[in-house]
PLY file of the C-alpha trace (Angstrom):
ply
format ascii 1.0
element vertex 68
property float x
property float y
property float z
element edge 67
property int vertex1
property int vertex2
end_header
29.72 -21.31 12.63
31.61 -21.70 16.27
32.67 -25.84 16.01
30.96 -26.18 19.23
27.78 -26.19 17.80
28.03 -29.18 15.57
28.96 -31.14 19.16
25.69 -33.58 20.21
24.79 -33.26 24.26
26.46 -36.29 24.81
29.83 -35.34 23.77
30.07 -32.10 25.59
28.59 -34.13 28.54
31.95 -36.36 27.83
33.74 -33.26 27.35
32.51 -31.64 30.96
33.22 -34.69 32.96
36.55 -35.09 31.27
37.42 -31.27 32.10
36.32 -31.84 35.71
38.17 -35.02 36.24
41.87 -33.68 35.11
40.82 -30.01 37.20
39.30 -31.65 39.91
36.48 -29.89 40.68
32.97 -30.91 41.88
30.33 -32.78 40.14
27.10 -31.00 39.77
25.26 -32.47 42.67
28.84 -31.64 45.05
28.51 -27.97 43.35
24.58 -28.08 43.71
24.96 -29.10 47.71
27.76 -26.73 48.35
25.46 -23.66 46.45
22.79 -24.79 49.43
25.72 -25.12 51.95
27.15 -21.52 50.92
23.49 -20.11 50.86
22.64 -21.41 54.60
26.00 -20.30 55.70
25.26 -16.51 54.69
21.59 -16.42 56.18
22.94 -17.81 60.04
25.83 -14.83 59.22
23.09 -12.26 58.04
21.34 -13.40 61.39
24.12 -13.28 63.71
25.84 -9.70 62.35
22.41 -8.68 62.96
22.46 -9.74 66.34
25.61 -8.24 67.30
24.74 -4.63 65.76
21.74 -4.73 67.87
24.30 -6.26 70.88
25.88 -3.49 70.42
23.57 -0.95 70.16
22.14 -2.12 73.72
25.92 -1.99 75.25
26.29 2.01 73.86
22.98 2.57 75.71
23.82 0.86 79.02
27.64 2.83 79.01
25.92 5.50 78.07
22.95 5.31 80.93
26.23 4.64 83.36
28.11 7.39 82.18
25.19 9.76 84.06
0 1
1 2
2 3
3 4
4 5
5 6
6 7
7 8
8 9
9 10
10 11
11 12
12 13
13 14
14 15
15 16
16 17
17 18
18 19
19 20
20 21
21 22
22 23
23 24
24 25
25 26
26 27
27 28
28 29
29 30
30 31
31 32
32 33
33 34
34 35
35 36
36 37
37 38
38 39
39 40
40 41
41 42
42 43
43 44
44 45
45 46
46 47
47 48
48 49
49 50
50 51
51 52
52 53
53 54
54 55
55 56
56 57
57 58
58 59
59 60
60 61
61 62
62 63
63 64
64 65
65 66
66 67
């Protein structure tokens, strides 16, 4: 058996906030929040590349209605 197994909650939860502290990463509600942040972030860029295809859809048409 793997020697993690015989380790309670509460020492890994020692064990996770020691790793973070000497890596430096977030804590769970900083990762949690930035998950959201990152999440938001790519919906507003799915909405505006969406925009700007159709943007430039419209411009083809109107060099292409010119062009005549």
């Amino acid at each position: 058996m793997h020697p993690v197994n015989y380790l309670n909650n509460e020492v890994l939860i020692c064990f996770d906030r020691f790793i973070q502290q000497k890596l430096g990463g977030p804590s769970l509600s900083e990762y949690e929040k930035l998950q959201a942040e990152m999440s938001e972030l790519q919906n507003k860029y799915g909405d505006l590349l969406g925009a700007h295809q159709e943007t430039c859809k419209e411009v083809r048409l109107l060099c292409y209605i010119q062009a005549f």
